[in-house]
N, C-alpha and C positions, 0 to 999 in steps of 0.2 A: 549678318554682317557681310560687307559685300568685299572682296580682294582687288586691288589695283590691278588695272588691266595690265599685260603686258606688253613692251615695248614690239613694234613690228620691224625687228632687226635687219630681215631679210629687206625690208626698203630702206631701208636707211644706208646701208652696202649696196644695193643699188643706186640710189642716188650719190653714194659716194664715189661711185664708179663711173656715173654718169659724166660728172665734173671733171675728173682728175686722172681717171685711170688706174686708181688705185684699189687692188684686190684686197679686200679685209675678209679673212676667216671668219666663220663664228666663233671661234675659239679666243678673239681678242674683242666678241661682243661687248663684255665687260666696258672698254673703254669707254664706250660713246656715253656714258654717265658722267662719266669723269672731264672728257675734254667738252663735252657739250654745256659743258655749267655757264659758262658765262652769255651761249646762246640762250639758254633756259632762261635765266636771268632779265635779258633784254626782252624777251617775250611776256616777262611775269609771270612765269610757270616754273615749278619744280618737278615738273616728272618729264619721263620719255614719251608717254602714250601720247601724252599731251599737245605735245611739237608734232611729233607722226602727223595728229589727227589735223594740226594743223598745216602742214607742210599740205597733206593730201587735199583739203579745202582751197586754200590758199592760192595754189599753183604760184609762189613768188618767187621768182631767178635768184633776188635780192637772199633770201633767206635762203633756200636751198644753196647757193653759195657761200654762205656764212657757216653750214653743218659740213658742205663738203671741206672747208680750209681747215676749220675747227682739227677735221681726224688729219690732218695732212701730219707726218712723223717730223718735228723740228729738231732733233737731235743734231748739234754743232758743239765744236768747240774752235780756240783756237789750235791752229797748226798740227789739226789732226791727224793722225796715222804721221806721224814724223819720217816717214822713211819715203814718203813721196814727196815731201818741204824737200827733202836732202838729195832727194835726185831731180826734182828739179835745181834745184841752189847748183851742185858740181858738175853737170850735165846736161841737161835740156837748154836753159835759159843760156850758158856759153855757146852752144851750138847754133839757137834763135838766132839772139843778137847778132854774131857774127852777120847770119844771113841775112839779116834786115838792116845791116851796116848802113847801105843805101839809103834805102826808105827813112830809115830815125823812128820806126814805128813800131808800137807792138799792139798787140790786142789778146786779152785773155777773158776766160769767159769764167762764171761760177755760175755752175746751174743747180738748181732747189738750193738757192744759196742762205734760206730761215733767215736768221738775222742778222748776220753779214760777217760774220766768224773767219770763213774761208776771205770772201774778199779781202777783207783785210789785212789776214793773213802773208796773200798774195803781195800787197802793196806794202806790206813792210818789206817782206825778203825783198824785193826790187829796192826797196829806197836802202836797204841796211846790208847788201851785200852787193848792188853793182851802180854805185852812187855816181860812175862814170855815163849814166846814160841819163842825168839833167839836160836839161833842155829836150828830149825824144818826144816825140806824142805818143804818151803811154795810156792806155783806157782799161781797167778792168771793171768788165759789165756782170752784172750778178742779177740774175732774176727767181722770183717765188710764187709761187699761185696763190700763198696767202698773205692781203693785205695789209691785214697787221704787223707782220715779220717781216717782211719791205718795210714798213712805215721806224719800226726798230731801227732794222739794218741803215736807216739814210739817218737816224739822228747819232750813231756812233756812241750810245751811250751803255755800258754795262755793269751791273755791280758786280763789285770784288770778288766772289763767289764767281763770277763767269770769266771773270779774267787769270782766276788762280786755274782753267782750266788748259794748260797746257802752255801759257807765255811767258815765256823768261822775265824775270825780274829787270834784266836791264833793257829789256825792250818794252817794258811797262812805264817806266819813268820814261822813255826816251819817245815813246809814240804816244803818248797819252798825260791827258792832264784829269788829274784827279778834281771830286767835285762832291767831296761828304762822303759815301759808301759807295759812289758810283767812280766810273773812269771815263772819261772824254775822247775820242781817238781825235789827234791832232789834227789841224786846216793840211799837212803836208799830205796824210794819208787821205784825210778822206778826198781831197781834188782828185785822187786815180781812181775814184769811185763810182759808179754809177751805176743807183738798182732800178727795179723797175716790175712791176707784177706782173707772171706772166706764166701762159698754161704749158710747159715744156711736152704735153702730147697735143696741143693746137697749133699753129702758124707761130714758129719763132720767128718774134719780133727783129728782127738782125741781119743789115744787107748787105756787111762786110765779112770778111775770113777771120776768124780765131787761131790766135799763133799756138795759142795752148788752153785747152777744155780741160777744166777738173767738173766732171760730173757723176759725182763718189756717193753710193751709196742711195741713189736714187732709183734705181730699176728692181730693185728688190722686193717689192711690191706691187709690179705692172703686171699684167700676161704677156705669154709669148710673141703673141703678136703685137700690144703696145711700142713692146722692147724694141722689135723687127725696126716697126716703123718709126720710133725716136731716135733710133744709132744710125738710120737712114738718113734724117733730116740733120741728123751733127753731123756728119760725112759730110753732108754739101756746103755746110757751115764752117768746116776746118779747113785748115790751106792744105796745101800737094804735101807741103813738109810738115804740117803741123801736129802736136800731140795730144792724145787723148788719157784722161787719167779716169778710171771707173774705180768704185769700191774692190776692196780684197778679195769679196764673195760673188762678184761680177764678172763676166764675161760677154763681151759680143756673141749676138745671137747670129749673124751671119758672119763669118769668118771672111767672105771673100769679098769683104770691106775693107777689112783692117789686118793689119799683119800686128803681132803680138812679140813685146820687145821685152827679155829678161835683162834687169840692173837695178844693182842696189838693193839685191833683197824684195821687191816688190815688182809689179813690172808696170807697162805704159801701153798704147797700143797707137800705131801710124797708120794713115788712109792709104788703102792704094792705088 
């Protein structure tokens, strides 16, 4: 009786690497069972060896980018880590504004923005805390490497289960129309919206300045030198004054980019 061959994990982390820049242990080999099912599916096949032997035959962009998106980490909620909402809310966005009195403009970015949690996020706190800045041309751009989490994130739809993650009750009724077990984000939020797929370690798509980057929880998974060179290319991407927000467990790998700003219990960091 003959045993199921086993998965060749070590290319499969390769190839995941190849795409995305993201380092997978063996130690979380485990998953790619798990999140590959519905590539398994599309293929008509139920095993791992399987896809391997096909990927290796094959040589398809097409498919080997469907197993790299597949492992990408989609973990969102709304208005997560609360304590950087609230230091932008009493702090960052007063000091922006002011400074773009001028201009009428802002621009903010969500990068590995999954399926569009943070954006949105972003574009309520602006419509429901500085409603004095109607008529501005306001744009937050949010991009993902996986196409399906883009395609989420542009229809604004989620069920109740995803919206009980972290958003107040009266901002649920107030930005959102319900629709069976799902919620709807309203024509006001989503117009300050705009995603877009896209490889945050390849050529960002983006020709303007960002007044404020939240890019939380993304690097935690790069090597040292992905990291180097992504906080390189948001550096050229932010304004002179503009702010960067990274995960809790994050830090700039070259410091003599950015100066690091304690408030609020959490901190921020500025180009300099």
């Amino acid at each position: 009786m003959s045993s199921t061959p086993a998965p060749d994990y070590t290319y499969l982390r390769e190839l995941v690497f190849q795409y995305s820049q993201n380092v997978l242990e063996p130690s979380h080999d485990h998953l790619f069972q798990s999140r590959l099912v519905g590539v398994l599916h599309r293929q008509g096949m139920s095993r791992l060896d399987e896809l391997v032997h096909l990927l290796r035959r094959a040589k398809s962009p097409e498919l080997e980018r469907a197993v790299a998106e597949a492992m990408t980490i989609n973990e969102t909620s709304f208005f997560r880590d609360s304590r950087s909402f609230d230091l932008l809310r009493t702090e960052v966005l007063p000091k922006v504004v002011e400074a773009r009195r001028a201009s009428r403009k802002l621009r903010l970015l969500s990068a590995a923005s999954s399926t569009g949690q943070e954006a949105y996020s972003l574009a309520i706190l602006l419509r429901e805390h500085f409603p004095h800045l109607t008529g501005w041309n306001i744009r937050v751009e949010a991009a993902d490497i996986c196409s399906e989490v883009v395609e989420r994130a542009r229809q604004g739809r989620y069920h109740r289960i995803e919206m009980n993650r972290g958003l107040p009750a009266r901002l649920l009724v107030r930005y959102f129309d319900r629709a069976g077990e799902d919620w709807i984000v309203k024509p006001e939020i989503a117009e300050l919206c705009t995603f877009s797929q896209a490889n945050l370690c390849a050529a960002l798509p983006y020709k303007e300045h960002f007044d404020v980057v939240f890019m939380r929880n993304v690097m935690l998974y790069l090597s040292l030198e992905t990291r180097r060179a992504l906080l390189t290319a948001v550096h050229r991407l932010i304004a002179s004054d503009g702010y960067l927000f990274l995960g809790a467990a994050e830090q700039p790998p070259d410091r003599s980019l950015w100066t690091t700003v304690l408030s609020g219990g959490t901190c921020h960091y500025r180009p300099r």
